[in-house]
C-alpha positions as CSV (number, residue, x, y, z in Angstrom):
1,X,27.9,22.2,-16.4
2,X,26.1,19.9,-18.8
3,X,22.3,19.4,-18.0
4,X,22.0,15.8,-16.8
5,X,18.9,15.5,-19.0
6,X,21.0,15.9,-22.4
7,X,24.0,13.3,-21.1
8,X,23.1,10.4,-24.7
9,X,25.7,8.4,-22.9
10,X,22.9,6.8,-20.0
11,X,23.6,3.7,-19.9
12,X,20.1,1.8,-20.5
13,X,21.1,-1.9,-20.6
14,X,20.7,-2.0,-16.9
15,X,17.3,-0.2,-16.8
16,X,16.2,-3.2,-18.6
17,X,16.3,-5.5,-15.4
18,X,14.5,-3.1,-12.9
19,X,12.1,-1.1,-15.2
20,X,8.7,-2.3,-13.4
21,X,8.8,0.2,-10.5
22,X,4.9,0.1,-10.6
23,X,3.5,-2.5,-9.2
24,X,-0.2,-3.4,-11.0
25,X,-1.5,-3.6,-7.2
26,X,0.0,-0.7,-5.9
27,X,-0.5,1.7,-9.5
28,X,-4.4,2.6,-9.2
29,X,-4.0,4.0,-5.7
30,X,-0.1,5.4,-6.1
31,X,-1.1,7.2,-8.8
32,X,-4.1,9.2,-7.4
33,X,-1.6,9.4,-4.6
34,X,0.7,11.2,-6.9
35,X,-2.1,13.4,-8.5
36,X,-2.4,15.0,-5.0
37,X,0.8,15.9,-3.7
38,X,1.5,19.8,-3.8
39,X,4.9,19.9,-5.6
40,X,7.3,22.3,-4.3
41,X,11.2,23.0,-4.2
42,X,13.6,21.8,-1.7
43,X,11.6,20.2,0.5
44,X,12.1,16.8,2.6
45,X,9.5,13.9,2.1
46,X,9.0,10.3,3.7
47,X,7.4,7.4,1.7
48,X,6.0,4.7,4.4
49,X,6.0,1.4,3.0
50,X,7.6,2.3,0.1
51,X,7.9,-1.6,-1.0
52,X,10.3,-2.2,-3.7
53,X,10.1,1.6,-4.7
54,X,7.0,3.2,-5.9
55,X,5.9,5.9,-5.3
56,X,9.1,6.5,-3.7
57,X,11.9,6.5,-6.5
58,X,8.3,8.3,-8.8
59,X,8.2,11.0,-6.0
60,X,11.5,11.7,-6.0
61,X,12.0,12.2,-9.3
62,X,8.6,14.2,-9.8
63,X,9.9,16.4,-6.8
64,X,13.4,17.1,-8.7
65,X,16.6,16.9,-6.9
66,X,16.6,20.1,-4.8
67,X,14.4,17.8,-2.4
68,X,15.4,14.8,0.2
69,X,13.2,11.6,-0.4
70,X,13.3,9.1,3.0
71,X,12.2,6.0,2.3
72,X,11.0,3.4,5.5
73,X,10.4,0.0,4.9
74,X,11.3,-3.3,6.9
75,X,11.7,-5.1,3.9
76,X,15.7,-6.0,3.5
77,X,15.1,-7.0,0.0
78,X,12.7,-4.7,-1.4
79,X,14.9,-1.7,0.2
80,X,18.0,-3.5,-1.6
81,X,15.7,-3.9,-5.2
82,X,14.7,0.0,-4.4
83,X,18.2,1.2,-3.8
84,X,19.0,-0.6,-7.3
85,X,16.5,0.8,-8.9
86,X,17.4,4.5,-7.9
87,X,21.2,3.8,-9.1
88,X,20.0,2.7,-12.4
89,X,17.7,5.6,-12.8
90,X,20.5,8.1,-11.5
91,X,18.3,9.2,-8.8
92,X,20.6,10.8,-6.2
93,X,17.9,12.5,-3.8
94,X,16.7,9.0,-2.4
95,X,17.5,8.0,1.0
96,X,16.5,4.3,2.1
97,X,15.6,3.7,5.8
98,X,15.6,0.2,7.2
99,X,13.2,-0.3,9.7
100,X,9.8,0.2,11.0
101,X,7.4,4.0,10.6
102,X,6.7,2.9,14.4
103,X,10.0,4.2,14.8
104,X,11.6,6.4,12.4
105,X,14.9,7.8,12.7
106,X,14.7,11.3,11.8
107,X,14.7,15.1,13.7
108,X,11.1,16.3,14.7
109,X,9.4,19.0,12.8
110,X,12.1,18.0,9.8
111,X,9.5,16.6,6.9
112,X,7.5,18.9,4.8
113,X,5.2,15.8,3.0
114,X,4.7,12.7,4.3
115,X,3.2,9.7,2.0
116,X,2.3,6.4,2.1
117,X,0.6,4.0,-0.3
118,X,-1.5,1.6,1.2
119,X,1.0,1.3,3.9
120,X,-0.2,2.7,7.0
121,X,-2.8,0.5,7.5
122,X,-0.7,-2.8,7.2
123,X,1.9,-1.8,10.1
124,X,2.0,-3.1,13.2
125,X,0.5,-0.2,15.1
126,X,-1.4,2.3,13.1
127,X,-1.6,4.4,16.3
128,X,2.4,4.6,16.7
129,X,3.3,5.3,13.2
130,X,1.0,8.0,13.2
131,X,2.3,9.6,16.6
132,X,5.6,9.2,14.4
133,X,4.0,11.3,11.6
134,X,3.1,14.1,13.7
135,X,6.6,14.3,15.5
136,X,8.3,14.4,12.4
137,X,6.0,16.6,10.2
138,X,6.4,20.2,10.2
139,X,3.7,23.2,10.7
140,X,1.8,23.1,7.3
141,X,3.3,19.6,6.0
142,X,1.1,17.5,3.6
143,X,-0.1,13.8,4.5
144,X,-1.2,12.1,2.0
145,X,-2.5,8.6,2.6
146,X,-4.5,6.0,0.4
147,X,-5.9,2.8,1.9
148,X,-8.2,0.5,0.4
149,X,-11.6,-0.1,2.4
150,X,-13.5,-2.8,4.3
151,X,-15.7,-3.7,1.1
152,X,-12.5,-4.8,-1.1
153,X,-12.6,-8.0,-2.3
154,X,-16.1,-8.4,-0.8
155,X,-17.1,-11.1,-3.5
156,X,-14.3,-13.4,-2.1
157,X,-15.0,-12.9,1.5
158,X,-19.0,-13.5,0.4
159,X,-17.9,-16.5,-0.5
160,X,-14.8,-17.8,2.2
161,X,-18.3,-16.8,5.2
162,X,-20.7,-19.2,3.1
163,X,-17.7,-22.4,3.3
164,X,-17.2,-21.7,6.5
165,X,-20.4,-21.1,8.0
166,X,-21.2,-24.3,5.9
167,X,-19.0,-26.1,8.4
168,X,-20.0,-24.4,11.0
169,X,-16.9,-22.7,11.9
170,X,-18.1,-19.6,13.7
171,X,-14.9,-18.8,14.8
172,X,-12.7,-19.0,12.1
173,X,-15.6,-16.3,10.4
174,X,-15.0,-14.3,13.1
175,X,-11.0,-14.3,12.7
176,X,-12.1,-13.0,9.5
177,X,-14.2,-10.0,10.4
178,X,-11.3,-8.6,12.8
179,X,-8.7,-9.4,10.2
180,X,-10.7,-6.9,7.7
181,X,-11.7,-4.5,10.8
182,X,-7.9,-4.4,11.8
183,X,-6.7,-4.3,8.0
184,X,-9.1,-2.1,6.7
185,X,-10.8,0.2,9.5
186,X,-13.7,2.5,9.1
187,X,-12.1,6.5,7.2
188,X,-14.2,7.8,10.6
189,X,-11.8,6.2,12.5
190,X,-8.8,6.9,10.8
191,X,-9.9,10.6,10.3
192,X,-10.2,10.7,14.0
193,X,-6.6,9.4,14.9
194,X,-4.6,11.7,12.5
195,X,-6.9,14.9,13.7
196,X,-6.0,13.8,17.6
197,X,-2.2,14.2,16.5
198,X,-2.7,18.1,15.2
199,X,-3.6,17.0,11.3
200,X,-6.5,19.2,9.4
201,X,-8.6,16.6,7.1
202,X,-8.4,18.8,3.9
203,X,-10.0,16.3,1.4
204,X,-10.9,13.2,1.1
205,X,-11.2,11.2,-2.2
206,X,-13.2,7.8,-3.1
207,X,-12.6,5.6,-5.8
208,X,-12.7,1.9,-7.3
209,X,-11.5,-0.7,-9.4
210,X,-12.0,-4.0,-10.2
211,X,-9.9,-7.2,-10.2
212,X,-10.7,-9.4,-12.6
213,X,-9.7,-13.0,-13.2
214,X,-11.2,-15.6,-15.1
215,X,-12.2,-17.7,-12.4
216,X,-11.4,-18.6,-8.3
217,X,-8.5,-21.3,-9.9
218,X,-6.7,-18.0,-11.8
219,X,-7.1,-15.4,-8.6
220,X,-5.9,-18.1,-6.3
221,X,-3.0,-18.9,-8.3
222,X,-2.4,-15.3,-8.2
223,X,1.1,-14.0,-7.2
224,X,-0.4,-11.5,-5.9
225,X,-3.2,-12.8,-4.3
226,X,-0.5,-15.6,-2.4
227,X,1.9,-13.4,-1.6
228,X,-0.1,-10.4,-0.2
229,X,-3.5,-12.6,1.3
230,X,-3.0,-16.3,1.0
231,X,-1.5,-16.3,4.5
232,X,-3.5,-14.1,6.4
233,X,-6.8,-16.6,5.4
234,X,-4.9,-19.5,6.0
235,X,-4.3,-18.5,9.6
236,X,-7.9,-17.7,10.2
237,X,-8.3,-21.6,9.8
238,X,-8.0,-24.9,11.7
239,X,-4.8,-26.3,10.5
240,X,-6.5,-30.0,9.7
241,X,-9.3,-27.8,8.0
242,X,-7.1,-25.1,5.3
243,X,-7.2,-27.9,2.4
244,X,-10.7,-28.5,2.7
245,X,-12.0,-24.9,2.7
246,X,-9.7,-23.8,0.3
247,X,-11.5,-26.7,-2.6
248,X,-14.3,-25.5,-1.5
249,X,-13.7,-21.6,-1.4
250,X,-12.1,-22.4,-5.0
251,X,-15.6,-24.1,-6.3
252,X,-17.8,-21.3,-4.9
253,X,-15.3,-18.4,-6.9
254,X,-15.4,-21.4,-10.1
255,X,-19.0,-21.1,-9.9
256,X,-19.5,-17.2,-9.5
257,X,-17.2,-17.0,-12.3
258,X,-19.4,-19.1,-14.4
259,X,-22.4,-17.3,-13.8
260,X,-20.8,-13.5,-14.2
261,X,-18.7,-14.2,-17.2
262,X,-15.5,-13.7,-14.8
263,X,-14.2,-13.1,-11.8
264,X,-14.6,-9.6,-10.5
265,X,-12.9,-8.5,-7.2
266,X,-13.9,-5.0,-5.9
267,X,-11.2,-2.5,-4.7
268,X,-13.1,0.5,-3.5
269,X,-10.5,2.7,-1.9
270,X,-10.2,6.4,-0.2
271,X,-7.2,8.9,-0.8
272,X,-6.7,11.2,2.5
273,X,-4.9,14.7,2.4
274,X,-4.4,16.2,5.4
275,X,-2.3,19.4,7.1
276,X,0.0,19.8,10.0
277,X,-1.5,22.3,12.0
């Protein structure tokens, strides 16, 4: 049978329209997420959070074709882009799950390696999905998690507590503390929870990068930053108040930005690989 690999007629014009499967937010932690994995043989994996694809459709691909690839994600439209994307690519092992890792339909004890990119910690219930890890994962599966930490972005939030406490709005800087606690909660923590459902911590991995922008007008004009954050400050806010803070959050990043040459947002983040007992 001809090797797949030496097939010259792949098509490529359709490539063309889906060839950005790596997201610039997602890449720096997806691809120390990648770097960990132990790549074996015929094994079955589950991507939470997948998005519109990476690591999933990467992870597939990297694990060859001998191995099952599910893929959860309530998205409809990114699990439709994914499912394009996978098609184009000719990447047959990939199996796209609907739905929510609070509940995921598949056997226990049937997954070998379960990943997710900075996904568990923007689900609903952190505790549920990873009571759904441990049913699913079989003795000596790999978890492998990344998930960016509390001091991310710390120059912005600097800046949205000075506005507000400005204006004396104790409690919308208090929506904001529990919106990082609940988004971004201490590595003790999470260590804690996937240990309590039969997982061995087997390493733990820090690392940064940096943001930039050339000033607060640029970052908050940022599809990324209004697609992924814009909401979540606006609803720490008064409704008659969001315009207001917002000018004035935007002058306090215009003038850091002045001063430091740029704009530079911190990501500090943590990868976490961990064993099924």
């Amino acid at each position: 049978m001809k090797k797949k690999y030496l097939d010259t007629d792949t098509p490529t014009g359709g490539v063309v329209n889906i060839g950005d499967e790596l997201p610039l937010w997602s890449a720096p932690f997806g691809l120390k997420l990648l770097d960990k994995v132990r790549y074996k043989p015929d094994i079955s994996a589950l991507d939470i959070g997948f998005g519109s694809g990476f690591p999933l459709i990467e992870l597939a691909m990297r694990l060859g074709e001998g191995s099952v690839v599910y893929g959860i994600d309530p998205w409809e439209a990114a699990c439709e882009r994914a499912g394009e994307k996978a098609l184009a690519y000719g990447v047959y092992n990939v199996r796209i799950l609907q739905g929510v890792a609070e509940s995921i339909p598949l056997e226990d004890e049937s997954i070998d390696l379960i990943v997710s990119n900075n996904g568990i910690n923007n689900v609903g219930s952190r505790e549920q999905v990873l009571d759904e890890c441990g049913r699913v994962s079989r003795s000596g599966a790999q978890l492998v998690l990344t998930m960016n930490l509390d001091q991310s972005m710390y120059e912005v939030y600097q800046c949205f507590e000075k506005v507000l406490m400005a204006r004396q709005m104790d409690d919308a800087v208090n929506r904001m503390h529990r919106h990082i606690a609940e988004k971004r909660p201490p590595v003790a923590h999470l260590l804690r929870e996937l240990r309590d459902r039969g997982f061995v911590i087997r390493e733990q991995e820090y690392d940064q990068f940096n943001y930039c922008f050339t000033d607060g007008t640029a970052m908050l004009n940022h599809y990324q930053i209004r697609s992924g954050f814009l909401n979540a400050w606006v609803d720490m806010l008064p409704q008659g108040k969001v315009e207001e803070v917002f000018d004035a959050l935007e002058d306090e990043l215009n003038i850091q930005a002045r001063r430091d040459g740029a704009l530079r947002l911190s990501i500090p983040f943590v990868v976490i690989c961990a064993e099924k007992s």
